[in-house]
C-alpha positions as CSV (number, residue, x, y, z in Angstrom):
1,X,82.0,30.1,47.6
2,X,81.7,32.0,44.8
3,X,84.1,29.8,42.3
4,X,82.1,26.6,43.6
5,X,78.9,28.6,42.6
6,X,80.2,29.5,39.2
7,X,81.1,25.6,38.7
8,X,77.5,24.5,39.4
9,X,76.2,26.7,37.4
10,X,78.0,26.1,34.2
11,X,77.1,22.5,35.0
12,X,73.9,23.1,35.0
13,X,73.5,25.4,32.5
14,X,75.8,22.6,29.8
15,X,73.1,20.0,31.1
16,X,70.3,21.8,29.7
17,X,71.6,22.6,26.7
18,X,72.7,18.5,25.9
19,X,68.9,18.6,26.6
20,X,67.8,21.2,24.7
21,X,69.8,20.0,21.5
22,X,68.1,15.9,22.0
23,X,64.6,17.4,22.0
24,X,65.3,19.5,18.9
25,X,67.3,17.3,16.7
26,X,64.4,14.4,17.5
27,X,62.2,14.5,14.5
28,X,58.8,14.7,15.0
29,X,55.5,13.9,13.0
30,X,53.5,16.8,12.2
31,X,49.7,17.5,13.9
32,X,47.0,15.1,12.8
33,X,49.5,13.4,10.6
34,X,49.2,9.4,9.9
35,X,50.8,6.9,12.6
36,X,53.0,4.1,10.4
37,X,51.4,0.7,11.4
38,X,53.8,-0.6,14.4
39,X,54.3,2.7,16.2
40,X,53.5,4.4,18.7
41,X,54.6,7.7,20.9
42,X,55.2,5.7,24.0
43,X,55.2,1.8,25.0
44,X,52.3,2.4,27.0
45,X,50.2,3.3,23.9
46,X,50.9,0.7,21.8
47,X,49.2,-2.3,23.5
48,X,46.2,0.0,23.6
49,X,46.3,0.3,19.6
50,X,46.5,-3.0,18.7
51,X,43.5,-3.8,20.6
52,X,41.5,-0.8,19.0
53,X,42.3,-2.4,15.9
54,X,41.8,-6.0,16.6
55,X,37.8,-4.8,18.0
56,X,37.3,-2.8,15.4
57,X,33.8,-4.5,13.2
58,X,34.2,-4.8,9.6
59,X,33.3,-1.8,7.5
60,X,29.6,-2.7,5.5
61,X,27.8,-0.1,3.2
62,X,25.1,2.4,5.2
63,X,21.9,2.0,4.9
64,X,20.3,5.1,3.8
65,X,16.4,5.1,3.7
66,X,16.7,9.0,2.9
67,X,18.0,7.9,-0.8
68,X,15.6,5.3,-1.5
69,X,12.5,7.2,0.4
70,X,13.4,10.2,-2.7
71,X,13.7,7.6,-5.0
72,X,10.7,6.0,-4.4
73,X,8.9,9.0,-3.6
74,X,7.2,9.6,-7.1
75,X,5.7,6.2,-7.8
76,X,3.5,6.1,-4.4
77,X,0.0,8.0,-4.8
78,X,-3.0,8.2,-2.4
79,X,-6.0,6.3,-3.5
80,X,-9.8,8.0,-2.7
81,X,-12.0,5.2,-2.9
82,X,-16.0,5.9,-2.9
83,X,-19.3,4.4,-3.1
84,X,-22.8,5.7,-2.3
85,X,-24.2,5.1,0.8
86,X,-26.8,3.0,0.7
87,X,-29.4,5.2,1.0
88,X,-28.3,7.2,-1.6
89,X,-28.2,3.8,-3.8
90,X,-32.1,3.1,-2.7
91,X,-33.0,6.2,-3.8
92,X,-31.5,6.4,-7.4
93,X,-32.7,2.1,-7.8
94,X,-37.0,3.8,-6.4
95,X,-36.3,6.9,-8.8
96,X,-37.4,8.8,-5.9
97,X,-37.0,12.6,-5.3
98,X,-35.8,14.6,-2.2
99,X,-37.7,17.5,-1.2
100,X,-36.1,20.4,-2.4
101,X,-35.9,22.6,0.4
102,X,-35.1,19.3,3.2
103,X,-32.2,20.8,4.0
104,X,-32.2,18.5,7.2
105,X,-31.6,14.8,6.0
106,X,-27.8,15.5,5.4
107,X,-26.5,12.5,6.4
108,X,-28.6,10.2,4.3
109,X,-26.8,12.1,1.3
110,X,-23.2,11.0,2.7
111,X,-21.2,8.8,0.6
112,X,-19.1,5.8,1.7
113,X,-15.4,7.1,1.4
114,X,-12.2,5.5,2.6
115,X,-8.3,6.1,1.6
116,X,-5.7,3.9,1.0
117,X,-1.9,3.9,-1.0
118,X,-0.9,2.4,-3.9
119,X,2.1,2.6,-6.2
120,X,2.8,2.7,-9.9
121,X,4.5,-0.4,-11.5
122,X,4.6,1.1,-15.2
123,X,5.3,3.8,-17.3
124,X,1.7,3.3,-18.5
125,X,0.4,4.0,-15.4
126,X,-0.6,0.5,-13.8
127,X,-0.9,0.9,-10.3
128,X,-1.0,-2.0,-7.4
129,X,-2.7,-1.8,-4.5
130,X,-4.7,-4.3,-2.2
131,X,-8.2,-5.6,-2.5
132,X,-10.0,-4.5,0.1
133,X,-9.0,-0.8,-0.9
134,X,-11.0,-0.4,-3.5
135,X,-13.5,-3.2,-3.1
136,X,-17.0,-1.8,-3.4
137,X,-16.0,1.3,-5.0
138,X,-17.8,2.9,-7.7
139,X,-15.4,5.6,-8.4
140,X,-11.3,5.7,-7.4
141,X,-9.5,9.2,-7.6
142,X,-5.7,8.4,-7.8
143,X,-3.4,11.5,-6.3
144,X,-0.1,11.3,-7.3
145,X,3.3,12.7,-5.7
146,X,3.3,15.8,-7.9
147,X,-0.3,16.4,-7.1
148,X,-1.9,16.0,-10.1
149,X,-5.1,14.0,-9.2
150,X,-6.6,11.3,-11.9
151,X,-9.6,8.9,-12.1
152,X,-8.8,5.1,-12.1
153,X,-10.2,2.1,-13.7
154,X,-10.1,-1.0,-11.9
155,X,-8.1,-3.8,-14.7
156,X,-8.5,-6.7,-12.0
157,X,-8.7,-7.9,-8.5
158,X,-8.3,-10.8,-6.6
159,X,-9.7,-11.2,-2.9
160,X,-7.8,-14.5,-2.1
161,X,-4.6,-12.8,-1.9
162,X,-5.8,-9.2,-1.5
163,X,-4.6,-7.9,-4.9
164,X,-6.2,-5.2,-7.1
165,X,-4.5,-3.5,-10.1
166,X,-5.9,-0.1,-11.5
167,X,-4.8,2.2,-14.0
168,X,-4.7,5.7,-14.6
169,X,-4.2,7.4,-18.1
170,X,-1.5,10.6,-18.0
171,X,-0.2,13.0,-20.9
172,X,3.4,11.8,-19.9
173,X,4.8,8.6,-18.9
174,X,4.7,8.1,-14.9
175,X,7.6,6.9,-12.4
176,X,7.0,4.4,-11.4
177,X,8.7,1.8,-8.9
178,X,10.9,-1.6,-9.2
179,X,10.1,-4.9,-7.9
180,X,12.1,-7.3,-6.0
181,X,12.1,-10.7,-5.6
182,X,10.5,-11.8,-2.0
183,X,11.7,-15.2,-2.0
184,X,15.7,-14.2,-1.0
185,X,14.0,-11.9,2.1
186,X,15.4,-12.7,5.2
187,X,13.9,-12.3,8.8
188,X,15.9,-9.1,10.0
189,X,16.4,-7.5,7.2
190,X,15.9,-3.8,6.9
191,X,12.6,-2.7,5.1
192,X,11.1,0.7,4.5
193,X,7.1,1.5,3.9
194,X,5.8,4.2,2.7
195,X,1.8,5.3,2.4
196,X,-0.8,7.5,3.6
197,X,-1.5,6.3,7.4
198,X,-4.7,8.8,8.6
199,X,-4.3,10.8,5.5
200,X,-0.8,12.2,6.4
201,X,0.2,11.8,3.0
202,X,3.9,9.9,1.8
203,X,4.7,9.1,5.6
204,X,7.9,6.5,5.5
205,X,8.5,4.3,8.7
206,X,11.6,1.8,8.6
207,X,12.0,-1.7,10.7
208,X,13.1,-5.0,10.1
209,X,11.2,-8.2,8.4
210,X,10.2,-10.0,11.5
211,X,8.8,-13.3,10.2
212,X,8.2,-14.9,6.7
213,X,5.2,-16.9,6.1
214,X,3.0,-15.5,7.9
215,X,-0.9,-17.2,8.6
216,X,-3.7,-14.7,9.2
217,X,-7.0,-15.2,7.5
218,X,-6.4,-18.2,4.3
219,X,-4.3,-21.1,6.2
220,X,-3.7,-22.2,2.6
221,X,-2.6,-19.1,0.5
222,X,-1.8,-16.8,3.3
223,X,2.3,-16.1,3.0
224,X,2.4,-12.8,4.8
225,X,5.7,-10.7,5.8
226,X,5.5,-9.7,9.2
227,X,7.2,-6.3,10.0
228,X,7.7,-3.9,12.7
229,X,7.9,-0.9,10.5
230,X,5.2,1.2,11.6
231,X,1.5,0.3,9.4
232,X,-2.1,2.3,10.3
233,X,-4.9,2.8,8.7
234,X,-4.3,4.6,5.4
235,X,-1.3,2.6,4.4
236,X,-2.9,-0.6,2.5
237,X,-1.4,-1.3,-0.9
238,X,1.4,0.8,-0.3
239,X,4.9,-0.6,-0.8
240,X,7.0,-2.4,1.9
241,X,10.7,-1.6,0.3
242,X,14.1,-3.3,0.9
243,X,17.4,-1.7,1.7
244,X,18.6,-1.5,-2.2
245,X,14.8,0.5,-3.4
246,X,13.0,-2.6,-4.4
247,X,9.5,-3.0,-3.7
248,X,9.7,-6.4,-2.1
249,X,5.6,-6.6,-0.3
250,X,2.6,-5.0,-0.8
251,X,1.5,-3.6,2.7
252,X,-1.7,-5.1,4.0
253,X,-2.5,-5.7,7.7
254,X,-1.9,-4.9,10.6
255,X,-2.3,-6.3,14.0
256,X,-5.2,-4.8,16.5
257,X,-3.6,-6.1,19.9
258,X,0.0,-4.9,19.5
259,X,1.6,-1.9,18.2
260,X,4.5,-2.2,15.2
261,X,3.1,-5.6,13.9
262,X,2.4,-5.3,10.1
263,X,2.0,-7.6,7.3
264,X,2.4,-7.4,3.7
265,X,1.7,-9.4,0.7
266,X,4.9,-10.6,-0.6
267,X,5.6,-9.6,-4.4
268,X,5.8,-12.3,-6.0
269,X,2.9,-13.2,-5.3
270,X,1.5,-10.1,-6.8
271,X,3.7,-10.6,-9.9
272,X,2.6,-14.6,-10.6
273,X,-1.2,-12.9,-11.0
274,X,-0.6,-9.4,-12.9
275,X,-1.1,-11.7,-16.2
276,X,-4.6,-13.0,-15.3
277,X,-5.2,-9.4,-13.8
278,X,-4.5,-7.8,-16.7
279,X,-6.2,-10.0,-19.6
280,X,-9.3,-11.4,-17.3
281,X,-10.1,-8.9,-14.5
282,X,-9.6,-12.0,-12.1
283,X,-7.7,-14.9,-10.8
284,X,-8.2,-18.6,-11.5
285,X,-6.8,-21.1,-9.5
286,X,-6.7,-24.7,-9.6
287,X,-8.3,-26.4,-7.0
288,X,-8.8,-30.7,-5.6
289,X,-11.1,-29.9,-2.5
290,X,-8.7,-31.1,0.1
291,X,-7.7,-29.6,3.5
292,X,-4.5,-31.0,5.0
293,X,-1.7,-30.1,7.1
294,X,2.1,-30.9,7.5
295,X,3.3,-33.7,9.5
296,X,4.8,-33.1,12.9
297,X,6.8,-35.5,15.2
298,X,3.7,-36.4,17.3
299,X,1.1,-36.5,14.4
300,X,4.1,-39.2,12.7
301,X,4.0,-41.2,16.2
302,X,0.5,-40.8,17.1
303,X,-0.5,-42.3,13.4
304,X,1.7,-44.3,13.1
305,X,3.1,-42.7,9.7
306,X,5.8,-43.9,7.9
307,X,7.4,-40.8,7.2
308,X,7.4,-37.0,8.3
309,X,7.4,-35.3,4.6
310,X,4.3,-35.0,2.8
311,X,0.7,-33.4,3.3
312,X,-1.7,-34.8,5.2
313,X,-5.3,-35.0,4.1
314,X,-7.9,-33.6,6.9
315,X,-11.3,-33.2,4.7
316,X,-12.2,-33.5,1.3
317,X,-14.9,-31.5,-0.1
318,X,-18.1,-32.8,-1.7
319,X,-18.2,-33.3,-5.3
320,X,-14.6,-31.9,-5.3
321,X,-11.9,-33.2,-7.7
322,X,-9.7,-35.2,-4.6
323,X,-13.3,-36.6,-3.6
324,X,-14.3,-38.1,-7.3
325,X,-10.9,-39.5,-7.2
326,X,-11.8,-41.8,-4.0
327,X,-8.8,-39.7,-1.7
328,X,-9.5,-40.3,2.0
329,X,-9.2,-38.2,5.0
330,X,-5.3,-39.5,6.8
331,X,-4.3,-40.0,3.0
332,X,-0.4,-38.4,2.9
333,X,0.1,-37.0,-0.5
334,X,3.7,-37.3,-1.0
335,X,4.4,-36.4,-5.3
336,X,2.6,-34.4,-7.8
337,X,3.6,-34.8,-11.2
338,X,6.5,-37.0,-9.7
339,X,7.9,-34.1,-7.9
340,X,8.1,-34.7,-4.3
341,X,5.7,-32.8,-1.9
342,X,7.0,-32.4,1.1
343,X,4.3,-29.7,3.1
344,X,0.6,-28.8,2.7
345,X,1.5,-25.5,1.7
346,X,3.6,-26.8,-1.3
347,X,0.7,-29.1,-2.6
348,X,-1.7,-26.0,-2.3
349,X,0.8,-23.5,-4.2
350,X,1.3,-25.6,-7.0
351,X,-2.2,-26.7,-7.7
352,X,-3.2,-23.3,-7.4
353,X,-0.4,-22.2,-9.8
354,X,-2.2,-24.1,-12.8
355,X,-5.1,-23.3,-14.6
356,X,-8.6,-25.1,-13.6
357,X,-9.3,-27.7,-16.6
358,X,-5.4,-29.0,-16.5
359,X,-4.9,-32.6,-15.3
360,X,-2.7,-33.3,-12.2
361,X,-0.8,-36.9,-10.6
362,X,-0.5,-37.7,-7.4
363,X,1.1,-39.8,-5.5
364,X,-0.2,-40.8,-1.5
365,X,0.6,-43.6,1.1
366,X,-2.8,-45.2,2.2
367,X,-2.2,-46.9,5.2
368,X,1.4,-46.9,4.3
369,X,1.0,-48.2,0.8
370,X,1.3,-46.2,-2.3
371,X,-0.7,-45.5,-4.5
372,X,-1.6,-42.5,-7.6
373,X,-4.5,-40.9,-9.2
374,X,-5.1,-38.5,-12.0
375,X,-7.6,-35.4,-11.2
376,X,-8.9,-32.6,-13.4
377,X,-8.5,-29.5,-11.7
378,X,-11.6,-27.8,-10.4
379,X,-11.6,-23.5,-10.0
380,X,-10.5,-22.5,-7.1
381,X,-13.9,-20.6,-5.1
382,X,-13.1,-17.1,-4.2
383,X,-13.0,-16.0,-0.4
384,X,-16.0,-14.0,-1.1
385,X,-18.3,-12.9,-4.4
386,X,-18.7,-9.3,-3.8
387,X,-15.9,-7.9,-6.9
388,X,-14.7,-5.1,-7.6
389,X,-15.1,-6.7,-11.5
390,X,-18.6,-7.0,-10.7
391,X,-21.5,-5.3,-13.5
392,X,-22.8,-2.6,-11.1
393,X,-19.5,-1.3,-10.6
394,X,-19.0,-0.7,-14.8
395,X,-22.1,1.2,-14.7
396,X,-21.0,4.6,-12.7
397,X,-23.4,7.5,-13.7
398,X,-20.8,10.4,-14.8
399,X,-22.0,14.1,-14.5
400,X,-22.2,15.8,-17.5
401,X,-19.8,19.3,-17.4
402,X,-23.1,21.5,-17.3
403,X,-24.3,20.2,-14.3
404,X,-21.2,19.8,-12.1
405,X,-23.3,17.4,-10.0
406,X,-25.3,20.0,-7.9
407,X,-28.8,20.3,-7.5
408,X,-29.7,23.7,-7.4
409,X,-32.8,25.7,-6.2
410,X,-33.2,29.1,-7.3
411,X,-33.3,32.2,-4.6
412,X,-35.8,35.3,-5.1
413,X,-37.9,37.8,-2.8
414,X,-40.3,34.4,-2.3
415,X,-38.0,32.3,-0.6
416,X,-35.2,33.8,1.0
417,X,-36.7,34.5,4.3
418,X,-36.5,30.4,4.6
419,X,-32.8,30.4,4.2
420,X,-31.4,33.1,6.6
421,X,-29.7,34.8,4.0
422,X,-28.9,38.9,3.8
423,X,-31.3,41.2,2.6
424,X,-31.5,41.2,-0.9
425,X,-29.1,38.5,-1.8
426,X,-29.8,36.6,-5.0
427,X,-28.5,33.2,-5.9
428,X,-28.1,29.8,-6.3
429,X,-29.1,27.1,-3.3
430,X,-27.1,24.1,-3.6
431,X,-30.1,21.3,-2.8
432,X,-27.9,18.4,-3.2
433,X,-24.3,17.6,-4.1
434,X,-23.8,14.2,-6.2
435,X,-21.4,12.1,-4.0
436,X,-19.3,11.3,-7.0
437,X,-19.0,14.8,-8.7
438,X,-16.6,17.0,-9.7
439,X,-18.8,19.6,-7.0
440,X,-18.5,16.8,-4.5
441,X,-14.4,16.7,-5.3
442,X,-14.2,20.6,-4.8
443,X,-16.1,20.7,-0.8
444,X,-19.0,21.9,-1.9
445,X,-21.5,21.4,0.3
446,X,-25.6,21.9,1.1
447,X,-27.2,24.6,2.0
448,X,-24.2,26.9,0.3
449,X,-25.3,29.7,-2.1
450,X,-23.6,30.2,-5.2
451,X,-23.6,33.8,-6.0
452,X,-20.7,33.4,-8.9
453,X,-19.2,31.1,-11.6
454,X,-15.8,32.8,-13.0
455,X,-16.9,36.5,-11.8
456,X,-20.1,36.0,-13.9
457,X,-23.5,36.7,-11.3
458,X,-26.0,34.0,-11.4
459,X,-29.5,34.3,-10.1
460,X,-31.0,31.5,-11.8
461,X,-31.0,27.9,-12.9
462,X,-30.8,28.7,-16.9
463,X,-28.4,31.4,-16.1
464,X,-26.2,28.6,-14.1
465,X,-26.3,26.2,-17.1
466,X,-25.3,28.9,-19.7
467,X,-22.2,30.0,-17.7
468,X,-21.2,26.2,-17.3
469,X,-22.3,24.5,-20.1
470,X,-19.6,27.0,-22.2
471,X,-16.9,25.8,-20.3
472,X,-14.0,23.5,-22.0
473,X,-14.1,19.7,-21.1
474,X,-11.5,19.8,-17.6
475,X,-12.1,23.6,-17.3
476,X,-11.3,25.2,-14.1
477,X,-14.0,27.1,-12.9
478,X,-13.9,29.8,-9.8
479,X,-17.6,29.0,-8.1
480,X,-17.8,32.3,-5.4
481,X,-20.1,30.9,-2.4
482,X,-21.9,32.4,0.3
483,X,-22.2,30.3,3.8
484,X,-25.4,31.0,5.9
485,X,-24.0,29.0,9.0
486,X,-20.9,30.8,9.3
487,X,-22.0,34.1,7.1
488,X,-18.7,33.8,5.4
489,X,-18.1,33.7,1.6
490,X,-15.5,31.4,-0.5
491,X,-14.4,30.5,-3.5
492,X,-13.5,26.8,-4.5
493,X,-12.3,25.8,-7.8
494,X,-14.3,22.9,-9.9
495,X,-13.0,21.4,-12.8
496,X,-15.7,20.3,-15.1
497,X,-16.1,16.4,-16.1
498,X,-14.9,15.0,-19.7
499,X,-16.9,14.9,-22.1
């Protein structure tokens, strides 16, 4: 028993050492270490492989917003665009005169304010932004990324495509941002904005282009791009920005019964009319006085039209260049200049690419026959005639650097029991604050007290001009103020007007 138990055992123990010696004279590929293509630790794992491989997408670039959101950053600013209210404007047009101590009639003193974006194109400082942003406005504060804050000029606006282009003068030349080319946009593409929506300040929101072309107020010169990237309030004339930092639209709309549906002017639209922006203030257009339309199956079948292509005349206006040259409503313009039209929006685009006063050939089918006729191009009416180019906006009152814009009513032993102020306080009353003053710009506000200008007392109004009328053109000055409502005292910082 015992000899049989010593033979099993050295069998044994020769077995596992045949094993032992396989398992350590198998070479083996160290931890983490690259797989040759082919193999595989086991048959089982090699069908698995292949088809990892074979599912595996192609590798594309990453889109990183991050990178162009910093790049971009610099050339957006926030645009503060105001205007008087209109009873302020009655008053100063009567040459009437508030009642100095009618502390109660605040709200008829409140200007007309709104905020939009905009974003620099130059060096020079040459900002686009839309129309409506600045339309009406009789004074436009530009703040830029670094927070410097500058007064704009408007160069020129246009309301037919909502358009404006202002400029602001720096001691250094600005960053400013590069423009695309809107035309090779495609529907799903990945787009970036970035604005001011409800005064948050350089907010960026990404989506896709959702449609090209779009329709919304002008049937005829509308070419929106629709997005999904988040738009509110606060972002018109702010960029709409494609995946490689190009400025490709010029944010502009949104829609009021859905949520993510934006539209944006497209920029080469903006770029065709920064020439006539920047030499005339304006736009003009050529214009023939017709409204037409495309062709559509039905519309081929139900007229009986010879062919789809073309633009259909609907009206012609009175007096118009179409109707002294005898065209017809059902007319199909099919050639200008010999160069085949094919849609309503084409004949529209290209007449309103050439100057008014320029002579134009077209080619239409009456009742299937051809025939031409040469117009002279009419201007194009604009969609409305309140401009920003406009005289009344050139003539902006500016407040002298010794007056800050404040009206100011002096405080003595006579009148203070009428303004709940402390025992023996002396001061200043601020009366009125001029909407478009540096005072204004600062949050100063009626009914304060000024008690200081640059740690220097002031009890009355010739006291109050010496301190401030020996202050530098754009001199900062620390105004210490005293609140009766909330019995609390501040200081805010004015910086006096140019001279």
């Amino acid at each position: 028993m015992t000899r049989q138990f010593a033979w099993i055992t050295a069998t044994l123990t020769g077995i596992i050492g045949i094993l032992i010696g396989i398992i350590l004279s198998t070479p083996r590929l160290p931890e983490n270490a690259d797989v040759p293509e082919g193999a595989s630790d086991s048959t089982e794992s090699a069908p698995l492989e292949r088809v990892s491989q074979a599912a595996a997408p192609i590798a594309s670039p990453a889109i990183n917003f991050a990178d162009v959101a910093a790049r971009l950053n610099p050339a957006v600013v926030n645009i503060d665009a105001t205007a008087r209210s209109r009873r302020a404007r009655q008053l100063m047009q009567d040459g009437a005169q508030a009642d100095p101590f009618d502390l109660g009639r605040r709200g008829s003193e409140v200007p007309r304010r709104g905020t939009g974006t905009g974003f620099l194109i130059d060096a020079a400082g040459h900002i686009l932004t839309n129309h409506h942003v600045i339309e009406g406005a009789e004074r436009l504060t530009v703040k830029l990324a670094d927070g410097r804050s500058l007064r704009a000029e408007v160069v020129g606006s246009d309301p037919d495509t909502d358009i404006a282009l202002i400029k602001v003068t720096g001691d250094r030349p600005f960053a400013y941002a590069p423009m695309g080319d809107s035309n090779v946009l495609r529907v799903g593409e990945w787009v970036c904005a970035i604005g001011n929506p409800l005064a948050y300040e350089h907010t960026v929101t990404v989506g896709v282009v959702s449609f090209l072309g779009r329709k919304l107020f002008d049937t005829s010169l509308d070419n929106y791009i629709q997005t999904d990237a988040a738009i509110s309030f606060g972002n018109s004339g702010g960029p709409l920005i494609n995946a490689r930092g190009q400025v490709i639209g010029i944010n502009s709309a949104i829609s009021r019964q859905a949520n993510n549906i934006g539209f944006a002017v497209p920029i080469n639209e903006a770029r065709a009319v920064l020439p006539q922006l920047k030499t005339l203030g304006r736009v003009e257009r050529g214009f023939i006085g017709v409204t037409g339309r495309d062709i559509d199956p039905d519309l081929q079948t139900s007229l009986k039209l010879p062919r789809q292509d073309g633009a259909l005349v609907q009206d012609v206006a009175a007096g118009s260049p179409a109707a002294r040259g005898g065209l017809r409503p059902y007319d199909v313009v099919t050639a200008l200049d010999g160069r085949p039209v094919t849609t309503h929006d084409q004949l529209v685009r290209e007449i309103a690419a050439r100057a008014p006063g320029t002579s134009a050939r077209l080619e239409y089918l009456r009742d299937g026959r051809p025939r031409e006729v040469a117009l002279k191009l009419a201007a194009r009416p604009q969609r409305t005639r309140d401009t920003v180019t406009s005289p009344a906006l050139r003539s902006v009152k500016r407040m002298g650097p010794g007056e800050l814009g404040l009206s100011l009513v002096e405080i003595d032993d006579s009148n203070a029991h009428r303004f709940d102020v402390p025992a023996g306080m002396t001061g200043l009353l601020v009366q009125r604050v001029e909407p478009l003053s540096v005072a204004y710009d600062a949050g100063i506000e009626r009914g304060a007290i000024i008690l200081e200008i640059n740690r220097q007392p002031v009890n009355s109004i010739a006291g109050f001009r010496r301190v401030v009328g020996g202050a530098e053109s754009r001199e900062v000055l620390a105004v210490f103020l005293y609140d009766p409502a909330t019995d609390t005292r501040t200081i805010r910082t004015v910086r006096t007007e140019q001279q």
